[in-house]
C-alpha positions in Angstrom: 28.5 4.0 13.6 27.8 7.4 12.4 30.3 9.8 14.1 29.1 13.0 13.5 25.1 13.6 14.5 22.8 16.4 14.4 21.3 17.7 18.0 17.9 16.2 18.9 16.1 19.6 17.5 13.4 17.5 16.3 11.9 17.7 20.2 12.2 21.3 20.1 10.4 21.8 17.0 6.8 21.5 15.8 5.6 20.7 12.7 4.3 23.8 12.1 7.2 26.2 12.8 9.1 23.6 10.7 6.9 24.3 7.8 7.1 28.1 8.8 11.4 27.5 8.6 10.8 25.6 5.3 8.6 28.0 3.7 11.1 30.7 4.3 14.0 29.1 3.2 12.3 28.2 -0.4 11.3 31.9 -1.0 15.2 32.8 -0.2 16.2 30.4 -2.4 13.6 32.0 -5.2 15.4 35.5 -5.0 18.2 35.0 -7.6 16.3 33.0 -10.1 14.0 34.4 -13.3 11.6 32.0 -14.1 8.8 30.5 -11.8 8.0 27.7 -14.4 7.7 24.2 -12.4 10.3 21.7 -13.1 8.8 18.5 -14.9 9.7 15.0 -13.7 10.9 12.2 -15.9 9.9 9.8 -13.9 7.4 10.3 -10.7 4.8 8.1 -8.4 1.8 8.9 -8.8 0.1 8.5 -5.5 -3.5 8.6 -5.4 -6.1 7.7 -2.3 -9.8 7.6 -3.3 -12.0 6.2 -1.1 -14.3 5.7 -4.3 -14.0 4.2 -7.7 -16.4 6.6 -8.7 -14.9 9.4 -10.4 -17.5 12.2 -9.6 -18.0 11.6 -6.0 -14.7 12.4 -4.3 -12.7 13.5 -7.7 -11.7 16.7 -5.9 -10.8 15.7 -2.5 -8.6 13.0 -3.5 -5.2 13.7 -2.2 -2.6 13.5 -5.1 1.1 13.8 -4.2 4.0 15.3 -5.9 6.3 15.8 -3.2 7.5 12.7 -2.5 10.9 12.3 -4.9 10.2 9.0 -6.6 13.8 8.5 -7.6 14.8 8.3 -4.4 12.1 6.0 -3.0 13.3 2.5 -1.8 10.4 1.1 0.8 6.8 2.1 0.5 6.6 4.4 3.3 8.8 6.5 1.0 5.4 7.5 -0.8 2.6 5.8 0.7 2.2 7.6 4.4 1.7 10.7 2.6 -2.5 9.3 1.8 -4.2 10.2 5.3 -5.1 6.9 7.0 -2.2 4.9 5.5 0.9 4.0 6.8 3.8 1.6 5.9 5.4 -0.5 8.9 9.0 -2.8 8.8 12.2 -0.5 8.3 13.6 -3.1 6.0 11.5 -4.4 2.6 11.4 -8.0 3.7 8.9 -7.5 6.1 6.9 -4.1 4.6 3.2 -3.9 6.3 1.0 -1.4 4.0 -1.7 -0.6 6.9 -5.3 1.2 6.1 -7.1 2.5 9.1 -5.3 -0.3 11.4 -6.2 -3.3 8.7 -3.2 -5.0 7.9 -2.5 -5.7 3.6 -4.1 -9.2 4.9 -7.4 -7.4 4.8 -6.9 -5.4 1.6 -7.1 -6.3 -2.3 -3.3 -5.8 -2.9 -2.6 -5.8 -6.9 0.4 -5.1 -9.0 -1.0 -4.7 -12.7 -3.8 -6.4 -11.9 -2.5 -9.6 -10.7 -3.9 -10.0 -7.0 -1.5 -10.7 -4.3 -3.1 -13.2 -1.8 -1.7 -15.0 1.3 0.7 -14.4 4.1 4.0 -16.5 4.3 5.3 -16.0 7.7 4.2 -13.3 10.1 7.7 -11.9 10.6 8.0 -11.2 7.2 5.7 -8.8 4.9 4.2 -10.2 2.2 3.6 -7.6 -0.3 7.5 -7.6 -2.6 7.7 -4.7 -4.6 10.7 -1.9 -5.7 9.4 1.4 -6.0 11.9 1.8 -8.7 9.1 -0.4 -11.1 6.4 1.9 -10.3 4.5 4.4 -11.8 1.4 4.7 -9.9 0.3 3.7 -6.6 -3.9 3.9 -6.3 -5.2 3.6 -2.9 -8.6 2.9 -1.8 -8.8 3.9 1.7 -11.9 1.8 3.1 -14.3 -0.4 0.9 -16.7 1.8 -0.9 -17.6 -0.1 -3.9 -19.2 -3.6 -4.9 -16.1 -4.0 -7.7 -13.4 -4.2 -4.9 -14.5 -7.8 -3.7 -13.3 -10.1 -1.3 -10.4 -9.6 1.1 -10.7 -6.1 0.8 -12.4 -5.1 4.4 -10.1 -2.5 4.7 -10.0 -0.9 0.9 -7.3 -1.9 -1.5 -4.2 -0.7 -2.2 -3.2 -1.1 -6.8 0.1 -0.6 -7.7 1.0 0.2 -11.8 4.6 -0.5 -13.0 6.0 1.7 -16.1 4.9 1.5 -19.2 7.0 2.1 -23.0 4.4 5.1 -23.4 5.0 6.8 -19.9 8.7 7.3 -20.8 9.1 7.9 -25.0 9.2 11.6 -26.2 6.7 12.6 -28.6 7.7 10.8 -32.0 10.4 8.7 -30.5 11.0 5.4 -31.8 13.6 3.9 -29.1 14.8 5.0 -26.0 16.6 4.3 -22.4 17.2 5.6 -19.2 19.8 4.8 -16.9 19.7 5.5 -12.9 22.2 5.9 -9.7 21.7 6.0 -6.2 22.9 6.4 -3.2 21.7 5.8 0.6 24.2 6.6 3.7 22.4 5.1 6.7 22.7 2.0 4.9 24.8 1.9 2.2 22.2 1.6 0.1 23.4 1.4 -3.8 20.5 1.4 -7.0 21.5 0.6 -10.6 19.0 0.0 -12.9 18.4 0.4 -16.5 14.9 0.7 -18.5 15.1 0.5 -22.4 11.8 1.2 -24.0 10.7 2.0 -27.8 7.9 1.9 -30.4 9.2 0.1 -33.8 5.9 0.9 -35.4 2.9 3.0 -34.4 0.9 0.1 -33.0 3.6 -1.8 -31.2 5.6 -0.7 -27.6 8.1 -2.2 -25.4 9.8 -1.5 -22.6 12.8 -3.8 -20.8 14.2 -3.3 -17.2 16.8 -4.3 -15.3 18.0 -3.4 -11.6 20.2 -4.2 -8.6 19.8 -2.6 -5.1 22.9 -3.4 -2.8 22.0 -3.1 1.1 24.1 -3.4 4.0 23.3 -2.9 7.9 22.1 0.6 8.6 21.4 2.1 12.3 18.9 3.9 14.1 18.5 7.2 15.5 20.5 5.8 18.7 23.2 4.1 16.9 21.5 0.8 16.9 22.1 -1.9 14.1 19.8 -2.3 11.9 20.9 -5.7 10.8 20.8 -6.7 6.6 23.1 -7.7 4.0 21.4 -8.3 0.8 21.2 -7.8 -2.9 18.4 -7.3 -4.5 17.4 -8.2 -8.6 14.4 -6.5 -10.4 13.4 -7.3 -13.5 10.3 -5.9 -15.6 9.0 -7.3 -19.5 6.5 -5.4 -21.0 5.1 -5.7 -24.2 1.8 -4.2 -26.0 0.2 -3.3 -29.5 -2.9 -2.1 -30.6 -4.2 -4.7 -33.2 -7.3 -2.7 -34.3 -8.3 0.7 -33.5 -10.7 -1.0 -30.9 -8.4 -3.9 -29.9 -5.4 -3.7 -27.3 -3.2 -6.7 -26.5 -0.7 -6.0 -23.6 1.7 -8.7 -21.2 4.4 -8.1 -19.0 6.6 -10.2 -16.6 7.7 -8.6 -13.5 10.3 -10.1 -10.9 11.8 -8.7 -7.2 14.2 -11.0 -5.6 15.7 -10.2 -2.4 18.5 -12.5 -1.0 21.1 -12.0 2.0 21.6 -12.6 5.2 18.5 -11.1 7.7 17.5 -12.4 11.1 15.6 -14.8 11.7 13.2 -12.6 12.6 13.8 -9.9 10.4 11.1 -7.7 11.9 13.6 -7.7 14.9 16.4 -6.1 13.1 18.2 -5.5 16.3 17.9 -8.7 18.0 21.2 -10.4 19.0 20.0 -13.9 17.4 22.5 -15.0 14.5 21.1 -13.9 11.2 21.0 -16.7 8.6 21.1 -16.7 4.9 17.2 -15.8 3.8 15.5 -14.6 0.0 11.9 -13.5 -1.1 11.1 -13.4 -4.2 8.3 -12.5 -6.2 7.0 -13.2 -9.8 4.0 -11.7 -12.0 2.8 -12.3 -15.4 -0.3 -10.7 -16.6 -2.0 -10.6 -20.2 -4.2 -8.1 -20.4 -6.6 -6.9 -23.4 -9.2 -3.7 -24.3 -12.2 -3.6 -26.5 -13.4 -0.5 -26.4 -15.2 0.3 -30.4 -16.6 3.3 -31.4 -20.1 2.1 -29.2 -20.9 4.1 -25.6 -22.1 0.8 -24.3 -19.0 -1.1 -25.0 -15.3 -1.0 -23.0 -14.5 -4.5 -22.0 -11.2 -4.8 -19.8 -10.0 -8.6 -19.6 -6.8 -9.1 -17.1 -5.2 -12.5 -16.6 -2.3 -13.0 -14.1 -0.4 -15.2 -12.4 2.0 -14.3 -9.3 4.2 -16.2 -7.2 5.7 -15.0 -3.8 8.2 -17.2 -1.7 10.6 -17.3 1.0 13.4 -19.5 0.8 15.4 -20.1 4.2 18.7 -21.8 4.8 19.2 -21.9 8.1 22.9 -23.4 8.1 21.8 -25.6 11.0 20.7 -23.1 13.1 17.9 -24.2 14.6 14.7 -25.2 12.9 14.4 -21.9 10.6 15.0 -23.8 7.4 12.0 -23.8 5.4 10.7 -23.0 1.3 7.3 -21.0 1.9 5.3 -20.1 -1.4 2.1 -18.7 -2.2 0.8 -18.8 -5.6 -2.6 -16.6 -6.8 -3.9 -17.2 -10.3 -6.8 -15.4 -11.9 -9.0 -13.1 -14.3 -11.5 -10.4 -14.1 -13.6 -8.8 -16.6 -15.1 -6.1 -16.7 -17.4 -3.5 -19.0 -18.1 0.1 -18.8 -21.4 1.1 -21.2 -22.3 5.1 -20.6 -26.4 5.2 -21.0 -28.1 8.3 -21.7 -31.2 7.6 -19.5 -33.4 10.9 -20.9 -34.5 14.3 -19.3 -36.6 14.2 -16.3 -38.2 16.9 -15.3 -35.8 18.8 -16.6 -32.7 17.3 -15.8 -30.7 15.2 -18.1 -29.4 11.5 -16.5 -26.7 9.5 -17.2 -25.3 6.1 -16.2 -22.5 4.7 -15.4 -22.7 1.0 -15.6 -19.9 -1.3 -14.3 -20.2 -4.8 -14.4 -17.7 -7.8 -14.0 -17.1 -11.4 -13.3 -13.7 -12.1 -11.8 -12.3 -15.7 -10.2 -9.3 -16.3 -8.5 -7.4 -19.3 -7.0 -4.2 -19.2 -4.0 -2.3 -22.1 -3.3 0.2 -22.2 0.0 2.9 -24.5 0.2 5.4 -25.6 2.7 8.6 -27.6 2.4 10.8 -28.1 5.7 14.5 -30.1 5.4 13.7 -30.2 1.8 10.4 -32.7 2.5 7.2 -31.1 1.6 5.2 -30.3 4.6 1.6 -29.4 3.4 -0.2 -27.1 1.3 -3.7 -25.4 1.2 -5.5 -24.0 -1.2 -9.3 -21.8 -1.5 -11.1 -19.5 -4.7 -13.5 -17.1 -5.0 -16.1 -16.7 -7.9 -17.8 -13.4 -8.0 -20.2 -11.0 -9.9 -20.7 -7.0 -9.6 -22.8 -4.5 -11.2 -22.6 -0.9 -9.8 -24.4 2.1 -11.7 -23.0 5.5 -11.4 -26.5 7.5 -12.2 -25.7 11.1 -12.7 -28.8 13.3 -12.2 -27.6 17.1 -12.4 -25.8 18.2 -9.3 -27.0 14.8 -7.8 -25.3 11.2 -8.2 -26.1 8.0 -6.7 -24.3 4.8 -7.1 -26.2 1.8 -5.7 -24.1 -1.6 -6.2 -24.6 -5.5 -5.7 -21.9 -8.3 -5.6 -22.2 -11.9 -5.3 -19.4 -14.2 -4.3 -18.9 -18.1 -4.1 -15.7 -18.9 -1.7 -14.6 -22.2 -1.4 -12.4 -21.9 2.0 -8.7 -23.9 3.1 -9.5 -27.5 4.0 -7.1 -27.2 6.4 -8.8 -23.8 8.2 -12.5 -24.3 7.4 -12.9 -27.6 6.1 -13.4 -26.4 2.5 -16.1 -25.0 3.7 -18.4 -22.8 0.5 -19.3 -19.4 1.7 -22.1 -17.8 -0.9 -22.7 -14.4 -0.1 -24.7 -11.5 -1.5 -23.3 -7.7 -0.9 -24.8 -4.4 -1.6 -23.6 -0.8 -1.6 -25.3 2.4 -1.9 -23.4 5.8 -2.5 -24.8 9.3 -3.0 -23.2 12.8 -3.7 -24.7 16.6 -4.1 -23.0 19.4 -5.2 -24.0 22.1 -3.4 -22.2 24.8 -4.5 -19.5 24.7 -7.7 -16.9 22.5 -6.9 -18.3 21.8 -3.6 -19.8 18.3 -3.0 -21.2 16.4 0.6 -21.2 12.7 -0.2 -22.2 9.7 2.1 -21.6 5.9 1.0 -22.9 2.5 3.0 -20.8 -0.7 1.7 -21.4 -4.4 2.9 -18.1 -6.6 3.9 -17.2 -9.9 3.3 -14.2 -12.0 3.7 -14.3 -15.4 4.1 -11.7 -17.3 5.7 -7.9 -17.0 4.4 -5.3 -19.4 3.9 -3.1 -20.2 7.2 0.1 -18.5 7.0 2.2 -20.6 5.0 4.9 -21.5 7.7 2.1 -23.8 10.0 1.2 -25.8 6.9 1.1 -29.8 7.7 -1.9 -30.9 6.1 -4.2 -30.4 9.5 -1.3 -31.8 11.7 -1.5 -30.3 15.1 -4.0 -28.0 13.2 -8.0 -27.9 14.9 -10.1 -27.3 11.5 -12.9 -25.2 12.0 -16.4 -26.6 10.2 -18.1 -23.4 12.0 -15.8 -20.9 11.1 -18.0 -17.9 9.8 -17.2 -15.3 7.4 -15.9 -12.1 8.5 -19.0 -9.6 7.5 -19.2 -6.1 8.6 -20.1 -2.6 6.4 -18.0 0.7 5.9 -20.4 3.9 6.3 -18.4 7.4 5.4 -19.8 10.9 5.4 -17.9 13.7 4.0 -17.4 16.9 2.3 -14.7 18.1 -0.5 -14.4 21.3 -2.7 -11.9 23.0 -4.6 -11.3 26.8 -4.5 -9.6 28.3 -7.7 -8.2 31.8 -8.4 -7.6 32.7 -4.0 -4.8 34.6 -4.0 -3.2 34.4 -8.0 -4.3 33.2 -11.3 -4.4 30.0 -11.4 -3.9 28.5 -7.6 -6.2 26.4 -6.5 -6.8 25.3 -2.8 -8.6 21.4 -2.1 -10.2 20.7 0.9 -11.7 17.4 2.1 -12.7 16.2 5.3 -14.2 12.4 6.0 -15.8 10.2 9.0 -16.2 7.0 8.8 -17.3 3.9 10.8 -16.3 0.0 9.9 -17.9 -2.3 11.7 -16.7 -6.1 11.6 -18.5 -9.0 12.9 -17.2 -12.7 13.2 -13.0 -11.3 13.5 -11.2 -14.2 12.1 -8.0 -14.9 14.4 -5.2 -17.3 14.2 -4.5 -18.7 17.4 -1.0 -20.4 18.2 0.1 -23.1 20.8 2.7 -21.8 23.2 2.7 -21.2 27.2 1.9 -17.0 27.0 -0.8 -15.3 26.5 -2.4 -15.1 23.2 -0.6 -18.6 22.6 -2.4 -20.9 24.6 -3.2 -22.7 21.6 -6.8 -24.8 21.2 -8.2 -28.3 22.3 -7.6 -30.5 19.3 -11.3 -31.6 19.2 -13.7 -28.8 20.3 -11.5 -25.6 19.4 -11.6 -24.2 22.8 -9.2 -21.9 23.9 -6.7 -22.5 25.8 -5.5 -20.6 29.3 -2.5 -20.3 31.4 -1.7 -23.7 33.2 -4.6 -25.3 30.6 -2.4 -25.6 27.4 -4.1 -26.9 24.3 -2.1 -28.5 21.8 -3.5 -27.2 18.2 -3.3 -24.5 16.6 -6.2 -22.8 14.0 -8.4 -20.0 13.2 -11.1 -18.7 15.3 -13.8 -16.1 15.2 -13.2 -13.6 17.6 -15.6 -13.7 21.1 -16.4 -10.0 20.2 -17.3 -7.8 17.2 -15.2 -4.6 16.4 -15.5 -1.1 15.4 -13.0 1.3 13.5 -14.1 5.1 14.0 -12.5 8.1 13.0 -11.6 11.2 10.6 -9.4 11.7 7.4 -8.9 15.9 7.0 -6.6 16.9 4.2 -6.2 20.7 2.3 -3.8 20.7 -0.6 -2.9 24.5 -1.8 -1.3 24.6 -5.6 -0.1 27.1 -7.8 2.3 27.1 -10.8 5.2 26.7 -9.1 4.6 26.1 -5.2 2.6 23.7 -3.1 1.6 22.7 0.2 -0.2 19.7 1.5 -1.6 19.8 5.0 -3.5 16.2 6.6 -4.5 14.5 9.7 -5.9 11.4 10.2 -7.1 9.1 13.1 -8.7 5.5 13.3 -9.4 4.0 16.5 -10.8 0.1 16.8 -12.8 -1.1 19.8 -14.2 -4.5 20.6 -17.8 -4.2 21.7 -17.2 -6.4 25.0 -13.3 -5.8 26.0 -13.3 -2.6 25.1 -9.6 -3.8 23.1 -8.7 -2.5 19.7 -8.0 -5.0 16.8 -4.7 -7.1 17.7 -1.7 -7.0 14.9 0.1 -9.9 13.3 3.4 -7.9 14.4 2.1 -7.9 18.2 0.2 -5.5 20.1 -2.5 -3.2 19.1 -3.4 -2.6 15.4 -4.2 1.4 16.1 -1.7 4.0 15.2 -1.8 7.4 16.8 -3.2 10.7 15.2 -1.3 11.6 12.5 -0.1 14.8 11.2 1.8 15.8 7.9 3.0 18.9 6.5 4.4 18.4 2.5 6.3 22.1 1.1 7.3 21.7 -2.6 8.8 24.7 -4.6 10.6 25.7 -7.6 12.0 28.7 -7.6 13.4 28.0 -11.2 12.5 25.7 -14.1 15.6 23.6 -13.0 15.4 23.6 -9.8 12.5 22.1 -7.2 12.8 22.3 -3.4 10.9 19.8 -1.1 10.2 19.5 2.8 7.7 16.7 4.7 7.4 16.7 8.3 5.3 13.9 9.8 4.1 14.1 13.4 2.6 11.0 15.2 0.9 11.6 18.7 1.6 8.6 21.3 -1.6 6.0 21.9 -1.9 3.6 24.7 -4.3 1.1 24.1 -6.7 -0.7 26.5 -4.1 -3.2 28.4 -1.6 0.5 29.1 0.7 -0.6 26.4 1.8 2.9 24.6 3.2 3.6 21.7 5.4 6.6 21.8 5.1 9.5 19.9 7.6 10.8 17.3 8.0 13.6 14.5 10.2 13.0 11.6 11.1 16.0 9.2 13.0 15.1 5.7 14.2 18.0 3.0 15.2 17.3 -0.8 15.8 19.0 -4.1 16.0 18.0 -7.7 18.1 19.5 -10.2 17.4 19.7 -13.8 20.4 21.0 -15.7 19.4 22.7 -19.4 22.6 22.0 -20.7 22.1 18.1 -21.1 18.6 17.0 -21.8 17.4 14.1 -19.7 19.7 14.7 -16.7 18.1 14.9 -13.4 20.1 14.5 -9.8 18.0 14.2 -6.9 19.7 15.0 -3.2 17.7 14.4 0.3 18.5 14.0 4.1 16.0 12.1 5.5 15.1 12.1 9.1 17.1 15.0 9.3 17.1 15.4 13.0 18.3 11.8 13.4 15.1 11.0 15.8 15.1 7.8 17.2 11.6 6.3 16.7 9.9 3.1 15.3 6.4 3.5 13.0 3.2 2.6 14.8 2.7 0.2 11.7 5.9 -1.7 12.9 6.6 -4.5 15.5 7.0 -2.2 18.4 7.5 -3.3 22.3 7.6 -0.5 24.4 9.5 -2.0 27.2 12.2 -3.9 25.0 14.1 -2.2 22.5 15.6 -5.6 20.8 11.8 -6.5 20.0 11.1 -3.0 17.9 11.5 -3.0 14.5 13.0 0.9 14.8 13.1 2.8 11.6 16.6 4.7 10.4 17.9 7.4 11.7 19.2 10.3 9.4 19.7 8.7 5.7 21.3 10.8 2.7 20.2 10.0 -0.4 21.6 11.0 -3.5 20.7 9.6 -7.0 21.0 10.3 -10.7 18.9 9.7 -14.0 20.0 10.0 -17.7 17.0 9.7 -20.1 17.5 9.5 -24.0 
């Protein structure tokens, strides 16, 4: 227990008088420097939400963060719930849920250097395993606006980049490292990590890391414990050379391994079940190539990958939670870029962007129980996209067509083939410089997914579903972006963007469970209907929903910059409906999938070319959903600072108190039970963070 707390302020304090409070302070802080010069990171996330691959359609409404200290980030919603209309649930990284407008990452393309990350293991556990400390880029596509995203992306998709040799080496340096420290208190959180990177020649670069990341039981705003024990190992293997001027050759081996003691639930962290002994683990190779000759019509991009994700469980005898859980994706895409001039007409010069690729990919699930193999699953997906980014003047329009082949789970579907045909249209105008309205329609598909990994028996106790349809849908957004320059100074520049958007989803694919309450009434072995209270079934399986769904709502962000300040204002809302019930989308974690409106404030400023200054306050209104479950409201407010000393180059120490008012809340995007505390995965009350880097 924490003795000494702060005052519950928070309550007292809106986000916008917080930001008035942090704004004030940073100009005090300004008044005894002499340079306004922005600090420069070593290292930073780059976080990125574009709701199109296209780059001319939304390129300045996209909302780019630098306010969020990378160094200091240890769970995505460090850096992630600063894109409006994403959000991060789980407090600890073992069960992480990256969440886009209420789809969970089961209904987005998840990828970390390419390599896809498919399947769910066990749905008290996340299933995307990732240190921020490997990162250098996190790429969001918030909804499906493009042909090229593919299957299992209903939601949008979510690409995370680790470091590369060339991201960290000095202009003519031939070897270097970096070594980095830090802290947590909630927690007791320690990082150590190491990166050693060079270029022995011209053509060649490589880059090794190595990382631990200590962390014991931490509390929440109320005192609770926030049971974990763990260690954690991270390794990254990069390698790449240019063999020609035309030809690049890259491959890299990433690992996150996660082992200690959890409960057995570990999305109920507070739960008075005994924790047993627990690690997930996940491994990624990729080989990756670029042709891309002195020839407009050629830029070929090839990725191959394989990943591995697993969760291995020894129980010590209690009960039956002893189980090895793994879920293996392995695949290729390629893809071409060709730039056509297409000629003037009537007086306007066109140009095209054309995109086309194949990509495959095959997921394998397995299940051992007791050290006996249990049962295993397995489905791919062949596909082919063009998209043409036709650039007429101030007018663009990007039509797109897709075609997959799915070959579904025996065990869910019956291996049933799903061959579908998609189409997207998009279309922008700018209508004053810098100022563009855009609209898009995209088609959905998603055929059916492996089972989560811990029901596998080869169809034991399973109903297999031969008329299991496809999840199909669209995603229709209209919106409006533009970037002022030169307001108030030289140089500043204000970006405004405002969205709505409607997802509709037909044939909702849900797992239902065996049990005696509701929701787990399970299904008759033979004909798949559900089961009721007092008329238990005795299989479980997946279902299409009796009911269709709609997602509506609004993503509104400004982002003001000059040389040496920012501020970053959003709000965002999504709100699912079934067309009969009137319910919104249920969640895998329980309850509704809908989060309340969100609102975020993000102040960064350096007074001095040594010194920046941060604050992010993050409001969240309360929602009750259709059955008068609510989900309470909170506001969370963190500050921070980076120092850059002159005297030794490379040095950078990074100091934040997060959830500085100690509030006592857990994330919408979390397991959350509003009538019992032990079933809500709260997040941590206040956590100081200290780290510090050494780069030569």
């Amino acid at each position: 227990m924490r003795e000494v707390k702060l005052s519950k302020l928070s309550s007292q304090l809106t986000v916008l008088s917080i930001g008035v409070a942090a704004v004030l302070w940073t100009q005090a802080a300004s008044a005894a420097t002499a340079s306004d010069v922005p600090n420069t990171t070593l290292q930073t996330i780059t976080v990125t939400a574009n709701s199109s691959v296209r780059d001319a359609v939304q390129e300045d409404s996209v909302y780019i963060d630098d306010y969020t200290p990378a160094a200091q980030a240890s769970h995505l919603n460090d850096f992630l719930d600063v894109i409006p209309g994403v959000s991060v649930g789980g407090t600890s990284s073992v069960n992480q849920r990256i969440r886009v407008r209420g789809l969970d990452d089961t209904n987005l393309k998840v990828t970390i250097d390419g390599a896809r990350q498919e399947g769910a293991l066990f749905y008290h556990m996340g299933d995307i395993t990732i240190d921020p400390d490997l990162l250098k880029q996190a790429e969001v596509a918030v909804g499906n606006n493009s042909v090229t995203l593919g299957n299992d992306a209903l939601g949008g998709a979510v690409a995370f980049e680790t470091v590369d040799a060339a991201d960290l080496l000095k202009p003519n340096q031939k070897i270097g490292a970096k070594v980095n420290v830090g802290y947590g208190s909630n927690n007791d959180e320690l990082l150590t990590s190491a990166t050693v990177y060079g270029a022995p020649t011209e053509n060649v670069d490589l880059l090794a890391y190595y990382g631990k990341r200590d962390t014991s039981s931490g509390e929440d705003g109320s005192g609770r414990e926030l049971f974990e024990d763990s260690e954690s190992e991270n390794i990254l293997l990069k390698a790449g050379a240019h063999i020609t001027d035309a030809h690049h050759v890259g491959a890299s081996f990433s690992r996150t391994e996660k082992d200690g003691i959890f409960p057995f639930r570990p999305d109920f962290p507070s739960l008075s079940d005994e924790p047993i002994p627990q690690k997930i683990s996940r491994d990624t190779y990729t080989l990756d190539h670029t042709y891309n000759p002195a020839n407009q019509l050629i830029d070929v991009d090839t990725n191959i990958y394989h990943t591995e994700t697993q969760i291995l469980r020894d129980s010590d005898n209690v009960g039956r939670y002893e189980f090895d859980a793994t879920v293996k994706t392995t695949g290729g895409k390629i893809q071409n870029t060709s730039l056509i001039d297409s000629g003037v007409i009537e007086g306007i010069k066109g140009t095209h962007k054309l995109i086309t690729g194949v990509e495959h990919y095959k997921k394998e699930s397995d299940l051992s129980r007791d050290f006996e193999r249990r049962g295993g699953d397995e489905a791919t997906n062949t596909s082919i996209y063009l998209e043409d980014q036709w650039q007429m003047g101030k007018l663009s329009l990007t039509p797109g067509v897709r075609y997959d082949r799915y070959e579904s789970p025996e065990f869910v579907s019956g291996g049933k083939t799903y061959d579908n045909v998609i189409g997207a249209l998009a279309a922008s105008y700018e209508i004053a410089p810098r100022t563009q309205v855009f609209a898009s329609y995209t088609q959905l598909f998603n055929g059916p997914d492996l089972s989560q990994t811990v029901f596998n028996d080869d169809g034991a106790g399973t109903y297999t579903n031969n008329d299991l349809k496809a999840e199909e849908g669209s995603n229709a957004e209209v919106g409006i972006a533009t970037t002022l320059r030169d307001l108030t100074i030289a140089d500043d520049a204000l970006q405004l963007s405002g969205k709505y958007f409607i997802t509709d989803i037909e044939n909702y694919q849900q797992f239902i469970r065996t049990g005696d309450r509701a929701g787990r009434y399970g299904l008759n072995c033979e004909t798949g209907v559900r089961g009721s209270s007092g008329n238990l079934q005795d299989c479980q399986g997946t279902i299409n929903s009796d009911e269709d769904y709609e997602i509506k709502g609004v993503e509104l962000a400004a982002n003001y910059t000059t040389r040496n300040f920012g501020m970053g204002l959003s709000y965002s809302r999504a709100r699912s409906e079934g067309d009969k019930t009137g319910d919104s989308i249920p969640s895998v974690s329980g309850g509704s999938a809908d989060s309340g409106d969100r609102y975020m404030v993000n102040l960064n400023y350096a007074p001095t070319d040594i010194v920046d200054l941060g604050w992010r306050s993050t409001y969240v209104s309360s929602i009750t959903d259709n059955n008068q479950d609510t989900k309470p409201s909170y506001d969370v407010h963190d500050i921070f600072m980076t120092y850059t000393p002159t005297q030794i180059e490379g040095i950078k120490a990074t100091l934040g108190v997060y959830n500085i008012f100690d509030e006592t809340y857990a994330n919408h995007s979390s397991r959350l039970n509003a009538t019992n505390d032990a079933s809500t995965d709260f997040d941590m009350g206040r956590n100081i963070k200290t780290s510090l880097t050494y780069q030569f």
